[in-house]
C-alpha positions in Angstrom: 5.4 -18.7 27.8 4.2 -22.1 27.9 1.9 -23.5 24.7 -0.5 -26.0 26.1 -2.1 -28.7 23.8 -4.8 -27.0 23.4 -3.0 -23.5 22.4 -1.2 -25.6 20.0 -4.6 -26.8 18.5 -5.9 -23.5 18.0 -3.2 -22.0 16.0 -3.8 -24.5 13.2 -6.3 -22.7 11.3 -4.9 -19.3 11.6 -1.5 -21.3 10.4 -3.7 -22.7 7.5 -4.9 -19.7 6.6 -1.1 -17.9 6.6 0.0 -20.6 4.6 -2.7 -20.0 1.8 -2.3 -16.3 2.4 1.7 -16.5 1.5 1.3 -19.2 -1.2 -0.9 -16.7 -3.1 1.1 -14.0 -3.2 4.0 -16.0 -4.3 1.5 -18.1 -7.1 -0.7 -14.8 -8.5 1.2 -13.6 -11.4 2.0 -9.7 -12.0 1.9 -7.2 -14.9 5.4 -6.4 -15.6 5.0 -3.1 -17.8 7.1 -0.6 -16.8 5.8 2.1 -14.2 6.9 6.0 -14.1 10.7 6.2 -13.3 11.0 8.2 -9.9 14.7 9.2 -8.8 13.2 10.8 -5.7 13.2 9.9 -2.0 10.4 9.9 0.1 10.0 10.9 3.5 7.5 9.8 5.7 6.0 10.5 9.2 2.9 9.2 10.3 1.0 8.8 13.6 -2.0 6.5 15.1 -4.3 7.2 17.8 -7.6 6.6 19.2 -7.5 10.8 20.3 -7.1 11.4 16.6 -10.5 10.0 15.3 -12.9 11.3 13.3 -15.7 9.7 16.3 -15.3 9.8 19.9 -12.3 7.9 20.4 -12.2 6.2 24.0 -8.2 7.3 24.9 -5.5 4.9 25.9 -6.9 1.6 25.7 -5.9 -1.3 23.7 -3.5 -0.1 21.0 -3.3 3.6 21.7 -0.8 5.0 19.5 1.5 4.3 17.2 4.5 6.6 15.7 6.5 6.1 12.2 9.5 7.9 10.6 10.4 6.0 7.2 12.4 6.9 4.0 12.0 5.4 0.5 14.3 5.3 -1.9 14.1 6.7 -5.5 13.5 3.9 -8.3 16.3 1.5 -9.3 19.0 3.0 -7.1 20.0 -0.1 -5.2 23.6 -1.5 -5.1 23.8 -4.4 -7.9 24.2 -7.3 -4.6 20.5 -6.0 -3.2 18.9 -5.3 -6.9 19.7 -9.2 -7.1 17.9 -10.2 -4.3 14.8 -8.1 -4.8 14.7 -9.5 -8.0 15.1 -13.1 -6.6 12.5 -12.3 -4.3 10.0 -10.6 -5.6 10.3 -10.7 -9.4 10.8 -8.0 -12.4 9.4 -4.6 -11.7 10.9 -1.1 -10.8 12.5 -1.3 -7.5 13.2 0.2 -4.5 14.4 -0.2 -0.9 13.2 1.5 2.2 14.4 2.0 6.0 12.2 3.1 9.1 11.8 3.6 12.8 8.0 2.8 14.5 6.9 2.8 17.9 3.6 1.1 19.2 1.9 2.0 22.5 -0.6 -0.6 23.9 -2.5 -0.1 27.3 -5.3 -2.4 29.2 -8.9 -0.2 28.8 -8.2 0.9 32.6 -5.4 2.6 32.4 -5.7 4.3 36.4 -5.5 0.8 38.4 -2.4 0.5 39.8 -2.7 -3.5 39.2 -4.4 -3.8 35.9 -6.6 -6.9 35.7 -5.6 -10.1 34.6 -8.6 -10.1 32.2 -6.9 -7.1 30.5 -4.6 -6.2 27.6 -1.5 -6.2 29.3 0.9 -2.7 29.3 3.3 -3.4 26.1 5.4 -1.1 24.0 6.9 -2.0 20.8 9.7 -0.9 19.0 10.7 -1.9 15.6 13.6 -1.1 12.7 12.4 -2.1 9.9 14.0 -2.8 5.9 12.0 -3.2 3.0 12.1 -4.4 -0.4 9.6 -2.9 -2.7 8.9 -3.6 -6.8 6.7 -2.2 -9.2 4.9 -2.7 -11.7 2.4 -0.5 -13.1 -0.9 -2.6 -11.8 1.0 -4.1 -8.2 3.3 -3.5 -5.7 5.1 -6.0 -3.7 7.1 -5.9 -1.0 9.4 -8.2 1.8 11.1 -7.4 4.4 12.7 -7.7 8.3 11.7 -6.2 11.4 13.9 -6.1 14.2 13.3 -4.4 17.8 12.4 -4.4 21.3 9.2 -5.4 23.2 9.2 -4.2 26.7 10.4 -0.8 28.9 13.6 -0.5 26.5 10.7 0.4 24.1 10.3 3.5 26.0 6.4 3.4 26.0 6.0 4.3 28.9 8.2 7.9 29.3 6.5 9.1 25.9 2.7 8.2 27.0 3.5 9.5 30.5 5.1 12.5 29.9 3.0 13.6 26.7 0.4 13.4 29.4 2.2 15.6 31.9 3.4 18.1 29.1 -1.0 18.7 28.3 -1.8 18.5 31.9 -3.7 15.2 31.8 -3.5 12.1 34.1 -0.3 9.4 33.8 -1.2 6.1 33.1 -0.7 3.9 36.5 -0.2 0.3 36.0 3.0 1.1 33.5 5.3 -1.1 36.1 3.4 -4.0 35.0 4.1 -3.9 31.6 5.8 -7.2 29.6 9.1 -7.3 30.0 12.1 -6.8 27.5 12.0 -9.3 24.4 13.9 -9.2 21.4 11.7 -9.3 18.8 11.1 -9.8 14.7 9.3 -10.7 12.1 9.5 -11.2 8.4 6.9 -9.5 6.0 5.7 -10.0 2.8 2.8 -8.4 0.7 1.6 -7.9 -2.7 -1.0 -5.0 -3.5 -2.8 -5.0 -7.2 -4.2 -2.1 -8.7 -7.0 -2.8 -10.8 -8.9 -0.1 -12.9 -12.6 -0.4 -12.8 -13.3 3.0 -15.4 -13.6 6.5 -15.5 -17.0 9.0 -15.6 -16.5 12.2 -17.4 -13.5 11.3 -19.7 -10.0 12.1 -19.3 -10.4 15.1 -16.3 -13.1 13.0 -14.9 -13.4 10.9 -11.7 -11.7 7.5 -11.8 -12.7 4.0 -9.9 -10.1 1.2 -9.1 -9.8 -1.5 -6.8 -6.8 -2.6 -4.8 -6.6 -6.3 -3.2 -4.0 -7.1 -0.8 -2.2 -10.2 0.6 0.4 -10.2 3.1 2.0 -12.4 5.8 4.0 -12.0 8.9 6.0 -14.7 11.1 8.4 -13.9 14.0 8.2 -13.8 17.3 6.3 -10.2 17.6 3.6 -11.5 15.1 2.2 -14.8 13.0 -0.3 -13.8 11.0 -2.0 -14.1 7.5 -4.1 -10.8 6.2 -6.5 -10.6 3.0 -8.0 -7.4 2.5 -9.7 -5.1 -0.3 -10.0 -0.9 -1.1 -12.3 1.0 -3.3 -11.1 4.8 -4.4 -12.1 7.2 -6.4 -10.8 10.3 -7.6 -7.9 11.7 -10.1 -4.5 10.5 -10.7 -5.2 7.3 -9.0 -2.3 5.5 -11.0 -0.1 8.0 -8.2 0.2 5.4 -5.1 -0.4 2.0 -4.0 -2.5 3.5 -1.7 -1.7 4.7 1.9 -0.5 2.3 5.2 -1.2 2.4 8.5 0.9 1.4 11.5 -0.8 -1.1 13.5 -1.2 -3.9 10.9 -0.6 -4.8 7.3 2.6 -4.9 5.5 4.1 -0.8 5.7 6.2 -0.4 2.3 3.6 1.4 0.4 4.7 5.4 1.1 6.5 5.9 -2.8 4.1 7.8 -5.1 4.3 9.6 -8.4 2.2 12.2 -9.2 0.7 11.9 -12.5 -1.2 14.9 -12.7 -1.3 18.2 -11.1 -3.5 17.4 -7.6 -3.7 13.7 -7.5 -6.5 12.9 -4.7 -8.8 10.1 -3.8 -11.5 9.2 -1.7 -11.2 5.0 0.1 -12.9 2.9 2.0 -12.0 -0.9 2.4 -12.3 -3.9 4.8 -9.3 -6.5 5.9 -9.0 -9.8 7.7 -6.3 -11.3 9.6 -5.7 -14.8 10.8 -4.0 -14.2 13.9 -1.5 -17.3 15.2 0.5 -15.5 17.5 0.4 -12.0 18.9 3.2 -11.2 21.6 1.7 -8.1 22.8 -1.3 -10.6 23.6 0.1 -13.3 24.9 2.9 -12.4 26.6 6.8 -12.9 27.0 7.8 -15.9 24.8 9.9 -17.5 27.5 8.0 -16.3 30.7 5.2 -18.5 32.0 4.3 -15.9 34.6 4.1 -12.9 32.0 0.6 -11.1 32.2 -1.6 -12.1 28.6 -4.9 -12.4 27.5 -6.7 -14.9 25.3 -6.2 -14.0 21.9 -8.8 -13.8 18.7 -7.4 -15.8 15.9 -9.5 -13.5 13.5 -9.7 -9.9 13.6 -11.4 -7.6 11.2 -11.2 -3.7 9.8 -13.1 -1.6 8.3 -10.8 1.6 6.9 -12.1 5.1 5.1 -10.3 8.0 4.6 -8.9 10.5 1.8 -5.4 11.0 0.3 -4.2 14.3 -1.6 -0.7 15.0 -3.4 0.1 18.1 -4.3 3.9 19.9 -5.1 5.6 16.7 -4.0 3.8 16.3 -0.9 1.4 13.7 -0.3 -1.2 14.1 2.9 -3.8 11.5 4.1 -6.3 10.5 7.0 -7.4 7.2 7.4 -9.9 6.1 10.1 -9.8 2.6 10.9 -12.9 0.7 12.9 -11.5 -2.6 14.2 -13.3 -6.0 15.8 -12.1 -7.5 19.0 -8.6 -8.9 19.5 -9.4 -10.9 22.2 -11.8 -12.4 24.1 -12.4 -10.4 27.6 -12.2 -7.0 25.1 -15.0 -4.6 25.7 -18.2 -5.0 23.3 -18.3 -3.1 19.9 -15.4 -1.4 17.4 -12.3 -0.4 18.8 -11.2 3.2 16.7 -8.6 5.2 15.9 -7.2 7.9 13.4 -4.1 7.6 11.1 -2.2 10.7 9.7 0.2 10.4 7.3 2.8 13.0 5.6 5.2 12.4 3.0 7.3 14.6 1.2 9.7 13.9 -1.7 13.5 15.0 -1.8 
């Protein structure tokens, strides 16, 4: 797709802001105590959708569901060449490496035009393998990696929208032959998450306060883009996790938890920002000046809530996530949807 001046112009401060986004998590330092040692794996699936909301979700528009199947590895199990790299990378810390599989859906907000509008999010489906390195430290987690996939039908976005809908009895989406075409697509992610006590009420089997701050950065030709972001929990055994991720933005790496009490569980609520340069699903096939796209927002904003709860090695949460407008012609107000997450430890 072509980049006029103008295009070019616009992704300056969205660039600036990536920049200063990735400088500062390279430049903040980190506490390098030594966290919990946890030879266990952990398995992960988790799944996105406006139909799974806590509000009245509008279905299938804009990014309308998201699937992901992920496992972490156990602490310091990584073969001496990768151990070095991590280290490189991301500094001292407990370590860990983690593999995973995650589908995106993304539909315009009329899904039964045959001919979706031009105005519209265009019909897109992602598909990503991605490969991270994670490091801990008691108070942060940090994590880089690579994402590599397909954007387009080989995403197969359409059968599983389409036939979920035939296997419930409900309507198929009609303007799926318009979707962007096959790309190749990746990215490279980084992010850093602290954990910052703010103090306990009722002593030691009392309820617990912390913060967590978060920086990360994409660049590839799926996404460019710089987030900043902030969570408040409280609970018991928050010193468990990092927190919980969702699929459709941020930097994923933060499944691994370690229960340090009986029933860890925690209540969050939290708000992030992204400077948005480049958004494929957005904007179209990179090398295709005819490919449907949209006029993108360079910043986007979310407001997340939700609980978490561990218990017998299984971890459980529900996020709900409120989200501004991605681009321009978008329909008025928050865009919604619910995240559920699963882990289990082996």
């Amino acid at each position: 797709m072509r980049q006029s001046p103008k295009h070019l112009r616009d992704m300056r401060r969205p660039a600036m802001l990536l920049l200063g986004t990735v400088f500062g998590i390279s430049a903040i330092s980190q506490a390098h105590a030594t966290p919990l040692q946890d030879h266990q794996g952990t398995w992960t699936l988790q799944g996105e959708n406006d139909a799974v909301s806590t509000l009245n979700g509008t279905s299938d528009q804009y990014y309308t569901s998201g699937l992901r199947f992920n496992w972490t590895s156990g602490t310091d199990e990584l073969p001496a060449p990768i151990a070095t790299i991590n280290r490189a990378i991301l500094g001292k810390g407990m370590q860990r490496i983690s593999l995973g599989l995650q589908q995106m859906i993304f539909t315009p907000s009329n899904t039964q035009a045959a001919t979706p509008s031009p105005r519209d999010r265009p019909y897109a489906g992602v598909l990503l393998g991605t490969i991270n390195l994670i490091n801990d430290t008691d108070l942060s987690r940090s994590v880089f990696g690579i994402q590599l996939g397909v954007m387009g039908p080989d995403a197969l976005a359409r059968q599983l929208q389409n036939g979920f809908h035939g296997a419930i009895g409900d309507t198929s989406n009609k303007g799926w032959q318009h979707q962007l075409a096959n790309q190749p697509i990746f990215q490279v992610q980084m992010g850093r998450t602290w954990r910052l006590p703010l103090g306990t009420i009722g002593g030691a089997n009392g309820l617990s306060f912390d913060m967590l701050p978060t920086a990360a950065a994409r660049i590839g030709d799926y996404r460019i883009a710089g987030t900043i972001g902030d969570t408040i929990r409280f609970g018991q055994g928050l010193d468990s996790d990092f927190g919980v991720p969702t699929i459709g933005s941020g930097t994923d790496g933060t499944d691994a938890y370690k229960e340090t009490r009986t029933v860890p569980w925690y209540f969050f609520g939290g708000v992030t920002g992204d400077a948005v340069a480049y958004d494929a699903t957005l904007e179209g096939n990179t090398l295709r000046s005819n490919s449907p796209h949209v006029n993108k927002k360079w910043d986007v904003g979310e407001i997340h809530a939700g609980l978490a709860v561990m218990f017998y090695g299984v971890r459980l949460s529900y996020s709900q996530v409120w989200q501004t407008q991605e681009f321009t012609a978008a329909r008025s107000g928050l865009f919604n949807y619910g995240s559920v997450a699963l882990s289990a430890k082996f």
